[in-house]
Backbone as ProteinMPNN parsed JSONL, in Angstrom:
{"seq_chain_A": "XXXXXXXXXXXXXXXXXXXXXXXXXXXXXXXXXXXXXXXXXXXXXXXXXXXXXXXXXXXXXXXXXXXXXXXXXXXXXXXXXXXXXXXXXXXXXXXXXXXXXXXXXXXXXXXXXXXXXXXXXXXXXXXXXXXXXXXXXXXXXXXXXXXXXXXXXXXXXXXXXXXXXXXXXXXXXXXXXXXXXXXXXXXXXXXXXXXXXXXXXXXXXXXXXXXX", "coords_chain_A": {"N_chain_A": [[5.867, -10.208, 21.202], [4.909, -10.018, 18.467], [2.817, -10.589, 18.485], [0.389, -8.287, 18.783], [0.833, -7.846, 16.203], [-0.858, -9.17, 14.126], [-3.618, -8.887, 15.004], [-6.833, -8.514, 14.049], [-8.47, -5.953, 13.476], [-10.948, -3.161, 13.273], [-9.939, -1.889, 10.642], [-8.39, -4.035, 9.328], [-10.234, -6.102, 8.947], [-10.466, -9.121, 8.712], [-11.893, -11.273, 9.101], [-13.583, -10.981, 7.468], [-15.797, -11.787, 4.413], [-14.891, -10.866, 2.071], [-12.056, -10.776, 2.289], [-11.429, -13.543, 3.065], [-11.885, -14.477, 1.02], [-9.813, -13.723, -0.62], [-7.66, -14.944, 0.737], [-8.147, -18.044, 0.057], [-6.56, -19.667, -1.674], [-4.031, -19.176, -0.544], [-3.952, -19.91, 2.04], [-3.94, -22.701, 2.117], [-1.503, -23.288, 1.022], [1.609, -24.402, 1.873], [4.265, -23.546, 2.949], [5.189, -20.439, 4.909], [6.725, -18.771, 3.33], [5.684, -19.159, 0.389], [2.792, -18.322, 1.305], [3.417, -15.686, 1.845], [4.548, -14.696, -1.022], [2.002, -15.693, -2.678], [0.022, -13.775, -1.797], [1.021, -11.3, -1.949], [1.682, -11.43, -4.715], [-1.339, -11.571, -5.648], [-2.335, -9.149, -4.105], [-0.406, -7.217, -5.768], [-1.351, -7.087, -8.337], [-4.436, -7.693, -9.133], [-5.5, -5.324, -8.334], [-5.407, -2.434, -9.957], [-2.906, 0.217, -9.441], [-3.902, 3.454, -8.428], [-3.074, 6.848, -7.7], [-4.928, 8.562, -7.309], [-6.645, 8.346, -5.54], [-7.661, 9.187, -2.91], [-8.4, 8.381, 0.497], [-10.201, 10.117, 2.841], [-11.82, 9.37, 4.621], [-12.953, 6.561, 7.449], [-14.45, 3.912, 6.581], [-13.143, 4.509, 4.146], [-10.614, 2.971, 4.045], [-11.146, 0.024, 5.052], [-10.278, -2.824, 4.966], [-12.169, -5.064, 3.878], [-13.543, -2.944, 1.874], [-12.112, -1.935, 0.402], [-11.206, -4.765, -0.829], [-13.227, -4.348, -2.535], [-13.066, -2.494, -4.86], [-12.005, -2.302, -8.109], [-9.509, -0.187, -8.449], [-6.58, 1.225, -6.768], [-5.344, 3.25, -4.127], [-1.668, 3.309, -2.826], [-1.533, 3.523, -0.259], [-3.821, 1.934, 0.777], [-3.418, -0.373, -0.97], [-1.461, -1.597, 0.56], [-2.672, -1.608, 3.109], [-4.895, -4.207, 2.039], [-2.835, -5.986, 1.815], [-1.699, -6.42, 4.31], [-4.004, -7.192, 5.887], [-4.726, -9.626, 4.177], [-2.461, -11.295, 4.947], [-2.505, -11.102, 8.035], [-4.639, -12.823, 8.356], [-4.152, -15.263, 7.461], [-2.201, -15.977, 9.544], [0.346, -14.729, 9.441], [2.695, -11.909, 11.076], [2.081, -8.863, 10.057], [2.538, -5.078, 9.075], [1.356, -1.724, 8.868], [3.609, 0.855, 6.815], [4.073, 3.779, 6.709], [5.359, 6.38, 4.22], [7.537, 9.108, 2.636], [7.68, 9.94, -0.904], [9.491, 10.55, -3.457], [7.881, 11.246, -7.354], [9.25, 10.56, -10.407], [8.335, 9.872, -13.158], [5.717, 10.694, -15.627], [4.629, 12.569, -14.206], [3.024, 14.568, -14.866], [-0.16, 14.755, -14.43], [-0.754, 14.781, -11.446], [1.094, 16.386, -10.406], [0.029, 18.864, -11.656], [-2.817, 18.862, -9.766], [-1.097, 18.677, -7.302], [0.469, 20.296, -7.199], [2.977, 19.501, -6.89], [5.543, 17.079, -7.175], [5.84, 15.136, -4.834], [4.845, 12.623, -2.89], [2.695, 12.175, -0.58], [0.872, 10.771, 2.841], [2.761, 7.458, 1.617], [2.16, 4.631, 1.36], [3.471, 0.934, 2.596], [4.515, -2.088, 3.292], [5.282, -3.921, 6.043], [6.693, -6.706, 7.141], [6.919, -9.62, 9.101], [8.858, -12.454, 8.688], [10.764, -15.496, 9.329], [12.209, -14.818, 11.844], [12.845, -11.646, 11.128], [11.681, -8.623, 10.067], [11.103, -7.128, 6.92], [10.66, -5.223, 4.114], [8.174, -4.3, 1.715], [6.139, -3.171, -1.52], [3.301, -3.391, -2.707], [2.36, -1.697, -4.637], [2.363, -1.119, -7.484], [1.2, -2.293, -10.079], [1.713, -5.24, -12.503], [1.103, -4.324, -15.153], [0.958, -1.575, -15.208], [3.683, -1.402, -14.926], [4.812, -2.018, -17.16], [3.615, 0.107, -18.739], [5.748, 2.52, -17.832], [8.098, 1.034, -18.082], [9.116, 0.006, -16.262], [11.097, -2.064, -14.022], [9.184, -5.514, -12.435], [8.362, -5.196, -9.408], [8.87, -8.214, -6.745], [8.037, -10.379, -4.328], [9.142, -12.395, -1.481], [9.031, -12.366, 0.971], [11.811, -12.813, 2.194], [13.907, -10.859, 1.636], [14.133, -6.976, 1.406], [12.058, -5.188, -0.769], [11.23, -2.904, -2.565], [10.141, 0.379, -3.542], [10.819, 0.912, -7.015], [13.99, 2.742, -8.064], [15.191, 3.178, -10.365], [13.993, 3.446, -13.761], [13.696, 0.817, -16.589], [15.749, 2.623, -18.427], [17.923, 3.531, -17.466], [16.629, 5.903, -16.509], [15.172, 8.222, -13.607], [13.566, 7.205, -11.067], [11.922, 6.576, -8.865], [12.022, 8.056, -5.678], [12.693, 7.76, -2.14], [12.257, 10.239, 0.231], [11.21, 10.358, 3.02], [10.8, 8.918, 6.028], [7.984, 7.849, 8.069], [7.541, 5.843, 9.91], [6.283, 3.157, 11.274], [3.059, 1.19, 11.998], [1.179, -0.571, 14.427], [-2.294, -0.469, 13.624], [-4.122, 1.483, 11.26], [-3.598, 4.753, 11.035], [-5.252, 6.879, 11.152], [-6.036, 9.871, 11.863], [-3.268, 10.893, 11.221], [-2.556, 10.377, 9.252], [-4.104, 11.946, 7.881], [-3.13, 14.602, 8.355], [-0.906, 14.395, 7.652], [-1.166, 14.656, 4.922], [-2.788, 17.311, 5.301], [-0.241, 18.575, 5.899], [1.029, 18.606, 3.775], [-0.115, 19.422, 1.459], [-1.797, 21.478, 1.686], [-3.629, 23.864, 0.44], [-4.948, 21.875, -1.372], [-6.017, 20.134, 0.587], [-8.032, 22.271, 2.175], [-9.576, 22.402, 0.153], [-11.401, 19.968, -0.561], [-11.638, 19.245, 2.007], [-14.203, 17.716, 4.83], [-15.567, 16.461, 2.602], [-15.996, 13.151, 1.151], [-14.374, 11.311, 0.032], [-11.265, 12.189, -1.5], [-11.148, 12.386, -4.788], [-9.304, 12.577, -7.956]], "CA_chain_A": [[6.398, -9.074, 20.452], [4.851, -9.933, 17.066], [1.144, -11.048, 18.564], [-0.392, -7.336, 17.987], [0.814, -7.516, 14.317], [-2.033, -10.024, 13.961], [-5.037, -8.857, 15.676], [-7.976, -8.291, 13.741], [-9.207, -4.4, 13.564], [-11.852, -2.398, 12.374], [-9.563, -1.714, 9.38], [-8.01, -5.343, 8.878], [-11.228, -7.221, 8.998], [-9.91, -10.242, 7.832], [-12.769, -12.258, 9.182], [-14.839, -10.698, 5.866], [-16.048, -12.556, 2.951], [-14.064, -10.073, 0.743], [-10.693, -11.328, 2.842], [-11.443, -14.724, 3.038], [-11.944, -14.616, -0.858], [-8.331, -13.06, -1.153], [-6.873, -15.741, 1.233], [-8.538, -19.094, -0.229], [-5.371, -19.869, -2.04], [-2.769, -19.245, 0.192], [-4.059, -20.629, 3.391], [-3.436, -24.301, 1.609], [-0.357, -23.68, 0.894], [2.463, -25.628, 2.983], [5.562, -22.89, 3.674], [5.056, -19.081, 5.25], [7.341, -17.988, 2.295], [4.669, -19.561, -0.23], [1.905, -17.841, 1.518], [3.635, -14.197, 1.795], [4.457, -14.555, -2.403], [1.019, -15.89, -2.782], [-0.806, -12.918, -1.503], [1.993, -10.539, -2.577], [1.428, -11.081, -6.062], [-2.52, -11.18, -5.832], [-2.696, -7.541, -4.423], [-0.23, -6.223, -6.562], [-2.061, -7.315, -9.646], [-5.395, -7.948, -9.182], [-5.973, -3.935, -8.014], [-4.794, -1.563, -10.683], [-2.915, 1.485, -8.556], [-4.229, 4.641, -8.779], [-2.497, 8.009, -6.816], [-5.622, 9.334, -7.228], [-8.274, 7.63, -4.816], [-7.119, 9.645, -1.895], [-9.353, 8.521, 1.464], [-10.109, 10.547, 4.191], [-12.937, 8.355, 6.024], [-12.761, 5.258, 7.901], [-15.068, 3.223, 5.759], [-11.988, 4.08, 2.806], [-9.489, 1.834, 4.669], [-11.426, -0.897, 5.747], [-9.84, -3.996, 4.057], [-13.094, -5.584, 2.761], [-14.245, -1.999, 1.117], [-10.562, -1.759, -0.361], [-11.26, -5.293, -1.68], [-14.475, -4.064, -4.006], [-12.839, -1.401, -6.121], [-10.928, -2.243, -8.999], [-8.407, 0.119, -8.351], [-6.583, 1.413, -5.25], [-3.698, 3.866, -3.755], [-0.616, 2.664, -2.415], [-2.242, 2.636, 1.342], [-4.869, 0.842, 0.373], [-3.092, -1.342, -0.997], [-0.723, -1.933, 1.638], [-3.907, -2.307, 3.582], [-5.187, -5.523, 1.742], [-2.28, -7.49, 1.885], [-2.058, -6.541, 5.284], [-5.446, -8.249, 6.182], [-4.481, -11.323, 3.632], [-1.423, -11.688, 5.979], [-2.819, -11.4, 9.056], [-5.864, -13.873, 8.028], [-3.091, -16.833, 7.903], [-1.126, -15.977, 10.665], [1.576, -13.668, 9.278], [2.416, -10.427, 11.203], [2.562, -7.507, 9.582], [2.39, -3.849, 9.355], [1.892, -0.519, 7.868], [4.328, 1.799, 6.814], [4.331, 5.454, 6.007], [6.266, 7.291, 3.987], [7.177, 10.108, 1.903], [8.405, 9.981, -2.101], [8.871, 11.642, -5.19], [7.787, 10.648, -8.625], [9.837, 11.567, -11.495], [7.96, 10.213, -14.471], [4.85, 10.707, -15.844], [3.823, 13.064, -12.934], [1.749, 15.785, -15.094], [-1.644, 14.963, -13.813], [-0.196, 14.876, -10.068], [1.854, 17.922, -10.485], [-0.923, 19.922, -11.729], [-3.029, 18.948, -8.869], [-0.855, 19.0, -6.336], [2.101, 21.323, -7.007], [4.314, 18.857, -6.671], [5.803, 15.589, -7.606], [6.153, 14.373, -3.899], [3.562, 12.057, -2.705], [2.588, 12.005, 1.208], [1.658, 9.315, 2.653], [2.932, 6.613, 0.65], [1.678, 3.098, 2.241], [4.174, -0.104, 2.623], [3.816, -3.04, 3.89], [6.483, -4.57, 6.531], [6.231, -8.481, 7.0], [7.398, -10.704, 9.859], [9.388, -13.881, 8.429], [12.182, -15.915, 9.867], [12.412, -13.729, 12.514], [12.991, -10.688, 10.45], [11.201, -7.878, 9.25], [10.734, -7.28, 5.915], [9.506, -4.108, 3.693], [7.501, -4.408, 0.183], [5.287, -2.324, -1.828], [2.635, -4.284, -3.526], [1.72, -0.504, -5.043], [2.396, -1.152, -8.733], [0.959, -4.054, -10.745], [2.873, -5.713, -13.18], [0.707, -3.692, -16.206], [1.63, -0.37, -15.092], [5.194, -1.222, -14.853], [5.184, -2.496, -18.476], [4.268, 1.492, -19.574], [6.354, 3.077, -17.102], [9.211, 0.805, -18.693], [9.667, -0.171, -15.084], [11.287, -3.699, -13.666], [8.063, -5.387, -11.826], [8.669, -5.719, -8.231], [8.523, -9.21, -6.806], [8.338, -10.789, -2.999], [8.132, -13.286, -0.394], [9.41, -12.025, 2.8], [13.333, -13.084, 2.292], [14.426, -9.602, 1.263], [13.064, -6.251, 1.189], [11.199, -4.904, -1.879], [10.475, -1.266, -2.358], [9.666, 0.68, -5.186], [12.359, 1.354, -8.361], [14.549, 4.081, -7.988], [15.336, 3.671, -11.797], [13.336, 2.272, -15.022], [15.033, 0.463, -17.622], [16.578, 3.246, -19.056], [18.234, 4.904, -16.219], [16.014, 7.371, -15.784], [15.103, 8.554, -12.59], [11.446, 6.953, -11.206], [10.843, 7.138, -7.549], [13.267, 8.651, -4.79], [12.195, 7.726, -1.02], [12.443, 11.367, 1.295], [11.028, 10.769, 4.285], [9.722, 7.58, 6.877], [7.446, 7.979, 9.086], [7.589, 4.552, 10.869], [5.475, 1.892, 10.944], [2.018, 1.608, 12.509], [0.067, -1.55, 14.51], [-3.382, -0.022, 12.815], [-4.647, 2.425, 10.006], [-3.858, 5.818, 11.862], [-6.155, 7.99, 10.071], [-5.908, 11.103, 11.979], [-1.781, 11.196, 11.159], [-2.297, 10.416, 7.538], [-4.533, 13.117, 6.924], [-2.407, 15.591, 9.168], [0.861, 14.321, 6.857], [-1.961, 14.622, 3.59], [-2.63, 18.108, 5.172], [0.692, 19.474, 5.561], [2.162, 18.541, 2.485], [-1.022, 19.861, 0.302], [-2.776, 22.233, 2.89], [-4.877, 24.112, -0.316], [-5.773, 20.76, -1.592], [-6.555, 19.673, 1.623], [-9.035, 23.008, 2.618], [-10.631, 22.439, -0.802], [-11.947, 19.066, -0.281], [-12.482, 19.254, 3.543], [-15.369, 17.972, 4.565], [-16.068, 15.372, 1.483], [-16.048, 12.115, 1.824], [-12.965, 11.273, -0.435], [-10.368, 13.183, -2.463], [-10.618, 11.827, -6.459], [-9.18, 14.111, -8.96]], "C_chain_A": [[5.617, -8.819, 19.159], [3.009, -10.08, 17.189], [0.55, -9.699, 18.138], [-0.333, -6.953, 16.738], [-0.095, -8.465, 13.693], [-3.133, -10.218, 14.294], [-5.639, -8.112, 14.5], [-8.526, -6.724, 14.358], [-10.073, -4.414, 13.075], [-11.162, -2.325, 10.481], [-9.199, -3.295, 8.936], [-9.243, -6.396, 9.231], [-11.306, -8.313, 8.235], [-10.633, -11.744, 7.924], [-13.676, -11.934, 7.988], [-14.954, -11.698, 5.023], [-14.945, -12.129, 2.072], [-12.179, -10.796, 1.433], [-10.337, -12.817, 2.503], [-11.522, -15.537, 1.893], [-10.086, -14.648, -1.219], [-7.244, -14.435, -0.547], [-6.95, -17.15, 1.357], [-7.236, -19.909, -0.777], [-4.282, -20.146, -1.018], [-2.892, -20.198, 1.32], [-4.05, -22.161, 3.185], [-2.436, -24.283, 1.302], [0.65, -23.577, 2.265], [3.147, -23.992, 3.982], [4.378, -21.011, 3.767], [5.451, -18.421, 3.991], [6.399, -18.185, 0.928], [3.377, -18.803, -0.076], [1.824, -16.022, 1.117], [3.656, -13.719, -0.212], [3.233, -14.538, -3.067], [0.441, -14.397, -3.113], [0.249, -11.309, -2.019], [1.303, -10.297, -3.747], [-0.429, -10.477, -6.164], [-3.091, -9.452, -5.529], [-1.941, -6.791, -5.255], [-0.821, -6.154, -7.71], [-3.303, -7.468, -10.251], [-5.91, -6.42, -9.361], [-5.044, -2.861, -8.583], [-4.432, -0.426, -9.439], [-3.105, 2.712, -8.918], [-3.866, 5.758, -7.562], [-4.121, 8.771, -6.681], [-6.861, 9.318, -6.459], [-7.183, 7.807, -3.797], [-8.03, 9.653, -0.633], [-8.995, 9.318, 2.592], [-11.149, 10.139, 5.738], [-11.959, 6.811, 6.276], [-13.005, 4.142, 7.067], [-13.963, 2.812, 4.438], [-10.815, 3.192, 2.783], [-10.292, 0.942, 5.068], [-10.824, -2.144, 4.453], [-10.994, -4.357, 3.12], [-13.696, -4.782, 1.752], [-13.088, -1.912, 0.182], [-11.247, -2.965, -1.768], [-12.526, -5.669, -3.07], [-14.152, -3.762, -4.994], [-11.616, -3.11, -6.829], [-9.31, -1.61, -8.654], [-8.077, 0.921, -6.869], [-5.359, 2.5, -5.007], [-3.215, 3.024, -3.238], [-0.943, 2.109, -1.122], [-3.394, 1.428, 1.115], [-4.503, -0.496, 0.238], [-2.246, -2.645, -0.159], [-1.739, -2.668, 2.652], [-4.747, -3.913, 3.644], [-4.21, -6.341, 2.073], [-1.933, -7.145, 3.03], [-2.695, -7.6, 6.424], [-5.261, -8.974, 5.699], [-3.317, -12.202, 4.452], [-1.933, -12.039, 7.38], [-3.908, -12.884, 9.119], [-4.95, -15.26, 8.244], [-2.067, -16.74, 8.665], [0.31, -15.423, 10.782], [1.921, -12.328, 9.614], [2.889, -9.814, 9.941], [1.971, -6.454, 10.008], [2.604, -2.902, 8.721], [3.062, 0.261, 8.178], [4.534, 2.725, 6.151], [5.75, 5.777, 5.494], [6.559, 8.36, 3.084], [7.792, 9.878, 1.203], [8.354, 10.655, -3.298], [8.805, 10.641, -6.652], [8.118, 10.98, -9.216], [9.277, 11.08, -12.887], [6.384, 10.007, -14.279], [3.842, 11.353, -14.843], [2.751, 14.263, -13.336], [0.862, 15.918, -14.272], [-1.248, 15.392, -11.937], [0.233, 15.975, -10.007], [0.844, 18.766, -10.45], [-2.287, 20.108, -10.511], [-2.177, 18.8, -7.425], [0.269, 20.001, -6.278], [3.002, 20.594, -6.689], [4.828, 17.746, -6.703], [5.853, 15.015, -5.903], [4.857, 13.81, -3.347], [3.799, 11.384, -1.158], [1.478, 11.54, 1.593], [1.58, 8.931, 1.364], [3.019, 5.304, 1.746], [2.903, 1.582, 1.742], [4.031, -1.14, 3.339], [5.273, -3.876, 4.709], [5.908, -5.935, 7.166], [6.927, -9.162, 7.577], [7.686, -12.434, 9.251], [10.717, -13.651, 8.738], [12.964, -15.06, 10.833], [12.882, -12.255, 12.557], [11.571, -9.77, 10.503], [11.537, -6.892, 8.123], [10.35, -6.574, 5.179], [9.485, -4.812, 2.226], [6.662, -3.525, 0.194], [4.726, -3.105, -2.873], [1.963, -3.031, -4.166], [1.602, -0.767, -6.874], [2.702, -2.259, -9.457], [1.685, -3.774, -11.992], [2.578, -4.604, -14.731], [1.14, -2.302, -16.324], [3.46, -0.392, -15.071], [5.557, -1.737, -15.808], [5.238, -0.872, -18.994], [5.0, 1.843, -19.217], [8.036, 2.33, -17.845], [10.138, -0.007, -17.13], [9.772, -2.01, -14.278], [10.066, -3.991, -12.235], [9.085, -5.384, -10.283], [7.872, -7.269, -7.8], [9.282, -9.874, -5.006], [7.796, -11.731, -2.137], [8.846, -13.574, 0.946], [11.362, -12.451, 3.045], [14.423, -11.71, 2.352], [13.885, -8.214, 0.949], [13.0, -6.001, -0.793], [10.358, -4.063, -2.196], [10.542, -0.817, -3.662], [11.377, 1.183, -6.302], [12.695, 3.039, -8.131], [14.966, 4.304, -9.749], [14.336, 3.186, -12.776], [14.536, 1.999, -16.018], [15.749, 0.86, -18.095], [16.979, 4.182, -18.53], [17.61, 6.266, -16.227], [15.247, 7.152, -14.592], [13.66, 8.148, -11.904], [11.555, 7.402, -10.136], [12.311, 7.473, -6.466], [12.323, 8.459, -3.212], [12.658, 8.932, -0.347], [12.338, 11.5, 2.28], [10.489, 8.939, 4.869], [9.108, 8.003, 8.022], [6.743, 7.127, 9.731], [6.656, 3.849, 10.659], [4.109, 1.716, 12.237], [1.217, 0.028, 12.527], [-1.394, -1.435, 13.455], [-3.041, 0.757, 11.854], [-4.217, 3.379, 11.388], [-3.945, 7.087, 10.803], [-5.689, 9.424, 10.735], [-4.337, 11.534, 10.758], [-2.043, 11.107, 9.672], [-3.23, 12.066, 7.094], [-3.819, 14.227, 7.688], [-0.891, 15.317, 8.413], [-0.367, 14.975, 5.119], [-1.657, 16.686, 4.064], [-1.4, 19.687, 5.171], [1.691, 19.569, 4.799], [0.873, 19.409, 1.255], [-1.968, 20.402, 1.224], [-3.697, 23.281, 1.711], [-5.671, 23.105, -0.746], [-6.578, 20.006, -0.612], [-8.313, 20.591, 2.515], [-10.554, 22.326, 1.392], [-11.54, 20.951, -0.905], [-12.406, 18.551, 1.491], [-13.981, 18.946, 4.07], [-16.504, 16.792, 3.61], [-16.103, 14.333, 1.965], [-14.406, 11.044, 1.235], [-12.421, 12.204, -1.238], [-10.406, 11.787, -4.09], [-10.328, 12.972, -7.398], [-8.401, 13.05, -10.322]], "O_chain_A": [[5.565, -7.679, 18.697], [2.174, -9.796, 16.33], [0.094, -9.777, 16.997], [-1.022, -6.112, 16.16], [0.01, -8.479, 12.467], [-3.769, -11.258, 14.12], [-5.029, -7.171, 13.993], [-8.897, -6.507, 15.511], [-10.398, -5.37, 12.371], [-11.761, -2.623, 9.447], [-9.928, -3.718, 8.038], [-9.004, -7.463, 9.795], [-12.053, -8.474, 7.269], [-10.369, -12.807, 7.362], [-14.506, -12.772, 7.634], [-14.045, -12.527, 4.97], [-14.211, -12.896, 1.449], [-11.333, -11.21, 0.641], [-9.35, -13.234, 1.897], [-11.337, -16.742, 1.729], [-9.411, -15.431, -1.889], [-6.28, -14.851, -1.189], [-6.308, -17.752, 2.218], [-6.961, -20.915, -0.123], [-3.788, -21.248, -0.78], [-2.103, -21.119, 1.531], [-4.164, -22.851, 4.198], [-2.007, -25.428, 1.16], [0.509, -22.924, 3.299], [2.789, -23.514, 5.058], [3.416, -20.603, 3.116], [4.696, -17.577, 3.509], [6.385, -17.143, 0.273], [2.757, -18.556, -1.111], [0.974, -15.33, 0.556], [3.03, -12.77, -0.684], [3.048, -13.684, -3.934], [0.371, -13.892, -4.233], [-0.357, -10.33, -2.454], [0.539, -9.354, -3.951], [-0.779, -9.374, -6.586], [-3.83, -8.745, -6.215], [-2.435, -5.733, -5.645], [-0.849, -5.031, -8.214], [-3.484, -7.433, -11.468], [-6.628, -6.151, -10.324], [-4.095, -2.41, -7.943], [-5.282, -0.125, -8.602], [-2.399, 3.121, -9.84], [-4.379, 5.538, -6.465], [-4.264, 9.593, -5.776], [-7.853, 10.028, -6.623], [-6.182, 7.104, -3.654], [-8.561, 10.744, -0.423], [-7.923, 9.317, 3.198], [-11.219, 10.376, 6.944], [-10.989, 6.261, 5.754], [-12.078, 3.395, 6.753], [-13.789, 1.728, 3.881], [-10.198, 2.777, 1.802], [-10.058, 1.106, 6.265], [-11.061, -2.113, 3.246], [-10.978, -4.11, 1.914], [-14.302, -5.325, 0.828], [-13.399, -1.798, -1.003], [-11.601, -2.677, -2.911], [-12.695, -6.522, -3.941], [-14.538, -4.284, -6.04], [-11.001, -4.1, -6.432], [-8.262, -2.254, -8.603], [-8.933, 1.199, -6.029], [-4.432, 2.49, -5.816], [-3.811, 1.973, -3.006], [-0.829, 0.943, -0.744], [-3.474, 0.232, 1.395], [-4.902, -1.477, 0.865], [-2.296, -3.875, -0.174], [-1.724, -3.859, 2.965], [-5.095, -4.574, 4.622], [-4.498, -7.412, 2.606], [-1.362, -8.22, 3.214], [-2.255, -8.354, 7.292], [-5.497, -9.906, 6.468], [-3.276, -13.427, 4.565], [-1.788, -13.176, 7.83], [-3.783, -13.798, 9.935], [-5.141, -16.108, 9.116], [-1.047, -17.401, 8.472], [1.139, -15.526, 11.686], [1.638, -11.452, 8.797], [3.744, -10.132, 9.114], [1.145, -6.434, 10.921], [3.615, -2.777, 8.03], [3.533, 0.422, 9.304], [5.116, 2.677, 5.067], [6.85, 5.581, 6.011], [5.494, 8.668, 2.55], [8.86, 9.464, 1.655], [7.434, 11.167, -3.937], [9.468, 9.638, -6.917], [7.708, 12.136, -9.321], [9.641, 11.751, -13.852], [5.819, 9.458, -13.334], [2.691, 10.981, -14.616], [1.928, 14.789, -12.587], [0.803, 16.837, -13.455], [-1.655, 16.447, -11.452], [-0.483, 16.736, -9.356], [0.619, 19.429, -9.437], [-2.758, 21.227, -10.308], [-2.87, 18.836, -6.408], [0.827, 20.374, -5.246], [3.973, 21.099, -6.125], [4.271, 17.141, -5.786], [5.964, 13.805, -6.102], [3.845, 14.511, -3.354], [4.594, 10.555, -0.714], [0.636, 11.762, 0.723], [0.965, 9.381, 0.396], [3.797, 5.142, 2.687], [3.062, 1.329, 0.547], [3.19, -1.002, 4.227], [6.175, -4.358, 4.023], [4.766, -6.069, 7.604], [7.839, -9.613, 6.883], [6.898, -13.373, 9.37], [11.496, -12.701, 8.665], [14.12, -14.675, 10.661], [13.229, -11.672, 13.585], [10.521, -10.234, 10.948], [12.211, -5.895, 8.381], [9.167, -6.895, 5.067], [10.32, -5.552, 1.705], [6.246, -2.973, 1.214], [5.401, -3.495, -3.826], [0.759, -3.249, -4.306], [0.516, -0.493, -7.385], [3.716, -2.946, -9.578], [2.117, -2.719, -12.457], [3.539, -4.144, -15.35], [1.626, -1.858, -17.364], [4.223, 0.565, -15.199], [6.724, -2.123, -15.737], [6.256, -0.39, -19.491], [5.817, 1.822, -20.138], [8.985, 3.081, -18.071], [11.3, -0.397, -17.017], [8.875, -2.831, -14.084], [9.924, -3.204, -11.299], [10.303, -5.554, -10.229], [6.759, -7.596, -8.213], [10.448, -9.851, -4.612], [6.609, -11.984, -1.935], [9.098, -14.559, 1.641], [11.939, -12.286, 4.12], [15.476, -11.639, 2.986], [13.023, -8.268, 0.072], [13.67, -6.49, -1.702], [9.132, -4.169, -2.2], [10.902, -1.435, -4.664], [12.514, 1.611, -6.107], [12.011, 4.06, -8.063], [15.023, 5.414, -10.279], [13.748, 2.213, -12.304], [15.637, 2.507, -16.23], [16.673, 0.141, -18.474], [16.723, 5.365, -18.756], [18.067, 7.385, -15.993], [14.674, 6.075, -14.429], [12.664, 8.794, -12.231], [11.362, 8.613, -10.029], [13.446, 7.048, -6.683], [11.243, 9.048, -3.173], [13.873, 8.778, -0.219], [12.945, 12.378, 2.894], [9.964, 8.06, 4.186], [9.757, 8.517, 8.933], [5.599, 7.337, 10.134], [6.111, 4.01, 9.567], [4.331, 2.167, 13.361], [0.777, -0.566, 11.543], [-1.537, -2.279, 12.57], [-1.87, 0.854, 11.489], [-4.398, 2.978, 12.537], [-3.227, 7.802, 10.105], [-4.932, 10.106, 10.044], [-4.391, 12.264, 9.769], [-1.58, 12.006, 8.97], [-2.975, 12.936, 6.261], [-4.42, 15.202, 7.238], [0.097, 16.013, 8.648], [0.126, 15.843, 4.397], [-0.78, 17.358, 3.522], [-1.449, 20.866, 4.823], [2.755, 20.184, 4.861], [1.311, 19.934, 0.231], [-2.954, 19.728, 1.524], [-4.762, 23.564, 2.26], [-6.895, 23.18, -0.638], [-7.597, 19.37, -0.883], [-9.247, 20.044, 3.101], [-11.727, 22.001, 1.573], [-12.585, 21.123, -1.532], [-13.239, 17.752, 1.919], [-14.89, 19.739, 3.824], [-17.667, 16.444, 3.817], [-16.235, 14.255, 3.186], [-13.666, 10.333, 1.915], [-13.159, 13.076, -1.697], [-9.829, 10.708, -4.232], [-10.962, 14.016, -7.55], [-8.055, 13.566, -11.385]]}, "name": "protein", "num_of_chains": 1, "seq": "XXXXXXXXXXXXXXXXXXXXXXXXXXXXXXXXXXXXXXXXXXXXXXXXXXXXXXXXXXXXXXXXXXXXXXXXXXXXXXXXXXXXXXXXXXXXXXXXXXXXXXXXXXXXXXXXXXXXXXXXXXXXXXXXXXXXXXXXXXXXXXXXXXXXXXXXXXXXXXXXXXXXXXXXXXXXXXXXXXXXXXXXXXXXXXXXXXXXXXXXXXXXXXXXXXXX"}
C-alpha cells in the first residue's frame, strides 16, 4: 500500500549528493519519530520561504536543484522533505492545495489580484500506520515577523499552517484540497497555477520560471 510512497523519481532523487547531505543526520538516528522531526525541522529552517519562486519546468522541482537555493515556495519545499523522507525509508507524499493569506499580502495582491495562493504544497507522512499532514513552508524567522506561533512536527499529529497569529488576527484560511499525489504532477499544478491567475499565467508563458 505504502511501497510507491518511497520510490525514487526524477523529482525525489534522493540518491543525490544534495539529499544525502540533508539526510546525514537523521539516518543515525534510532526511532522513525526522531527521523520525521529531524528532517522536519531542517527544511523548514534551513530554506527561507518565498511565494515568489513560482516553477513551471521540471528541472524547478527536482529535489537536489530545490536543495541549492537559499530560498524556496511551499512546493518546493514540501518537495525536499519529501526526498529526505523517502531517503530513510519513510513514505510520504505531496499535497495540493488552495489558501488565502490575510497578512502582509501587498506584494502578492498586487501581482496577483488576489490574496489566494494556488497550489499550495504539503507534505503527508506515513507513521504508525497513519497518515499525517505538515507544512514545513514557514521557517521559524518568518514566523517571528508575522507574529506567528512556529509550526512544529514529527508524524504523531497533523501540522498545517496557522489560521491565527498571536493576536487573533486572521493569517491563513485553507479553501480548497486537491488530494495528494505519488509524484510532482507538473502538468496539474500549472493548469491549477493557470486557472487561478490565467493573465499572470499568459504573461510569463513560455519562461522558464515565474519570479516577481
Amino acid at each position: 500500500m505504502t511501497t510507491k510512497y518511497l520510490k525514487k523519481t526524477y523529482y525525489f532523487d534522493y540518491d543525490s549528493s544534495q539529499i544525502q547531505d540533508l539526510t546525514k543526520e537523521a539516518i543515525q538516528l534510532t526511532s522513525n519519530q526522531e527521523k520525521i522531526e529531524n528532517l522536519y525541522l531542517k527544511v523548514r529552517d534551513n530554506w527561507r520561504y518565498s511565494p515568489f519562486e513560482i516553477g513551471l519546468t521540471e528541472e524547478h522541482y527536482k529535489a537536489s536543484t530545490i536543495a541549492k537555493k537559499e530560498k524556496a515556495h511551499c512546493i518546493d519545499k514540501a518537495i525536499l522533505l519529501i526526498a529526505g523522507l523517502r531517503a530513510v525509508n519513510i513514505p510520504a507524499r505531496l499535497r495540493l492545495a488552495k489558501v488565502s493569506n490575510h497578512i502582509a499580502t501587498e506584494r502578492l495582491e498586487a501581482k496577483l489580484g488576489t490574496n489566494e495562493l494556488a497550489p499550495h504544497g504539503l507534505v503527508d507522512v506515513f507513521h504508525n500506520g497513519k497518515w499525517k499532514k505538515c507544512s514545513p513552508a514557514f521557517n521559524k524567522e518568518l514566523c517571528a515577523i508575522y507574529n506567528v506561533d512556529v509550526l512544529d512536527f514529527d508524524g504523531t499529529e497533523d501540522s498545517v499552517l496557522q489560521e491565527y497569529n498571536k493576536d487573533s488576527h486572521k493569517f491563513m484560511t485553507y479553501l480548497e484540497d486537491y488530494g495528494h499525489f505519488e509524484d510532482v504532477p507538473l502538468d496539474y499544478i500549472k493548469s491549477i497555477f493557470k486557472d487561478n491567475y490565467p493573465d499572470l499565467y499568459k504573461t510569463y508563458l513560455g519562461s522558464k520560471d515565474i519570479q516577481f
